[in-house]
N, C-alpha and C positions, 0 to 999 in steps of 0.2 A: 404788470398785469394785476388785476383787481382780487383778492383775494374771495375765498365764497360767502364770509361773513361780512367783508364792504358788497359784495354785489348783493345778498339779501339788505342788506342795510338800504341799500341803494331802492331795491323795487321795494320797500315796507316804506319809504319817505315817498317813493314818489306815487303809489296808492294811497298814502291817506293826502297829499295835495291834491290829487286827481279825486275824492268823497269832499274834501273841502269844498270844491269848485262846485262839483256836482249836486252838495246835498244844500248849497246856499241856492244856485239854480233853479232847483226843481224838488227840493226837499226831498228828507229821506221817502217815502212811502213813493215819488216819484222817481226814485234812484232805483235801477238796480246794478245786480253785481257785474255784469255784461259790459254795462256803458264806464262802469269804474277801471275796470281794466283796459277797455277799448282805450278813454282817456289818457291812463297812465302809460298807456303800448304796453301792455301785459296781458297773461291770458287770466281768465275766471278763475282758475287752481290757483293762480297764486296768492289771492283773494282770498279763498279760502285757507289757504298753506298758511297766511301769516295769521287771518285775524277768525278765520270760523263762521263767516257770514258776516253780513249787513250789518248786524247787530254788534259786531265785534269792531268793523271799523270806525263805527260811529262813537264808540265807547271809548277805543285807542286814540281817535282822534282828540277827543274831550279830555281825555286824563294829559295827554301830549300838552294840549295846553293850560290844563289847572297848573301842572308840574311846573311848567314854566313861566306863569304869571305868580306864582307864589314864589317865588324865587326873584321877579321884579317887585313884590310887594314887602318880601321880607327887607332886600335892602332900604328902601324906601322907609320903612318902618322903624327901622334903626335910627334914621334920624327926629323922627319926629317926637317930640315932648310931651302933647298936649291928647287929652280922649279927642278933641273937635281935630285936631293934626291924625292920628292914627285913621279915624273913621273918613277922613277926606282923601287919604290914600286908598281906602276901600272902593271909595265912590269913584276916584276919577280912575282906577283901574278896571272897573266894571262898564262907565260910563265910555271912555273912551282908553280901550285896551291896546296896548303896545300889542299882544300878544294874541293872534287870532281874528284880531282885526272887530268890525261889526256881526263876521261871521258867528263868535264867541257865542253871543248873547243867542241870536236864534237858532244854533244850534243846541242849545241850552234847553231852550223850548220845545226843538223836536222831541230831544232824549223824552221830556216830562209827556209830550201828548204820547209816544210811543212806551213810553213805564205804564204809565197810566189802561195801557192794554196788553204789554207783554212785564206777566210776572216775575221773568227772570232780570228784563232791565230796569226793571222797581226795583230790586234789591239792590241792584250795584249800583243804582241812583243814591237809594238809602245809606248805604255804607259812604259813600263818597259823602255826601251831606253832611252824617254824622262826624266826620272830620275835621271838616269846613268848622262844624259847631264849634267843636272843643277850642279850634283858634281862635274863632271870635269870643269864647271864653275866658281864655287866656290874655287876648287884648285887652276887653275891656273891664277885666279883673287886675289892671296895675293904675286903676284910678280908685279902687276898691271893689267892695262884695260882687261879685255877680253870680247869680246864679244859672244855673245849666238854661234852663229859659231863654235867654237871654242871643243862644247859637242862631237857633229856628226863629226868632224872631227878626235879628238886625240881616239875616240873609234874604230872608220872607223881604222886607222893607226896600230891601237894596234892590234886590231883582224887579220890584214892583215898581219904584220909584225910576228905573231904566228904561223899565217897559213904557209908563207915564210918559218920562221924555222922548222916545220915539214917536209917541202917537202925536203929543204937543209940544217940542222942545221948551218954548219958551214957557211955559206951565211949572218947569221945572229948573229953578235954577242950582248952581251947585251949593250955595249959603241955606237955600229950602233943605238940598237932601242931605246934607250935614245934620243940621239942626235936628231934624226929624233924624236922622240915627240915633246923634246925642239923646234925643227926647226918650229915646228905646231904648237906649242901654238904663239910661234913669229908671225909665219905671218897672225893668225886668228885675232892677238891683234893689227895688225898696222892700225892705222885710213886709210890710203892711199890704201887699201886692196878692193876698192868698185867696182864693174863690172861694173860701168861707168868708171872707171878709169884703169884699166887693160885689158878691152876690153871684158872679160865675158860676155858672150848672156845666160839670162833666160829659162831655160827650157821649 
């Protein structure tokens, strides 16, 4: 007999497979909490019991799998030698992820259109980001200097250059979105990079 911590175990997995299915479907704003439990054969409490709302499963759902794609990328990472090796494990884990599938990406996108209108999932957007940075700091600071810059940029790049190949695959090959990483960690890391000096105006 299933204990009460495997049997929540049990409806918290099969709630966020049942938002997966749902919010790739019909996206989250055409999701509600009703049809997620319906799906899962669970009621709306439980929905709420585990994650707090809409909002919560969609955020658990996303963290479920950063958590577990950084854990395919870290070992991956280990082997690689090269800044153009590291950043091509970046690329084809984003490009085509073990881990979430294509769902990844446009669920990625909802979160941003949905931050971008509720304050509270801009923040745990932000925090989560700010993470992501400091690794790609960390990355591409063992070929040398990088500066903090450098996070929000190769992520900016990454996400934009996926989004690219969805609309035109072949617009985008994987030698383009390497290069172009490479090309951005380069010029984040050049001390002469300062908007006093290239003319850049502050926002």
């Amino acid at each position: 007999m299933a204990t009460q911590g495997e049997r929540r175990a049990e409806t918290r997995r099969r709630l966020l497979t049942a938002a997966a299915e749902l919010f790739a479907e019909r996206g989250v704003d055409g999701t509600s909490i009703d049809a997620i439990a319906e799906r899962a054969d669970r009621t709306s409490g439980a929905v709420y019991d585990h994650f707090g709302g809409k909002d919560g499963v969609l955020i658990a759902l996303l963290d479920t799998w950063v958590e577990e794609l950084g854990l395919v990328i870290g070992a991956e990472l280990s082997t690689a030698t090269t800044l153009a090796e590291r950043l091509a494990v970046l690329w084809r884990n984003v490009s085509e992820p073990v881990v979430g599938g294509d769902r990844w990406i446009s669920l990625e996108l909802e979160l941003w259109a949905h931050a971008a209108r509720n304050p509270d999932a801009r923040e745990h957007l932000v925090r989560r980001y700010r993470g992501a940075w400091k690794g790609i700091v960390e990355l591409a600071g063992r070929s040398g200097d990088a500066s903090p810059e450098v996070g929000p940029a190769v992520i900016g790049v990454l996400l934009g250059l996926e989004l690219m190949r969805r609309v035109d695959p072949a617009s985008v090959t994987d030698e383009l979105a390497v290069a172009a990483l490479v090309g951005v960690v380069a010029g984040t890391s050049r001390p002469d990079l300062d908007p006093q000096t290239t003319g850049a105006t502050a926002r």
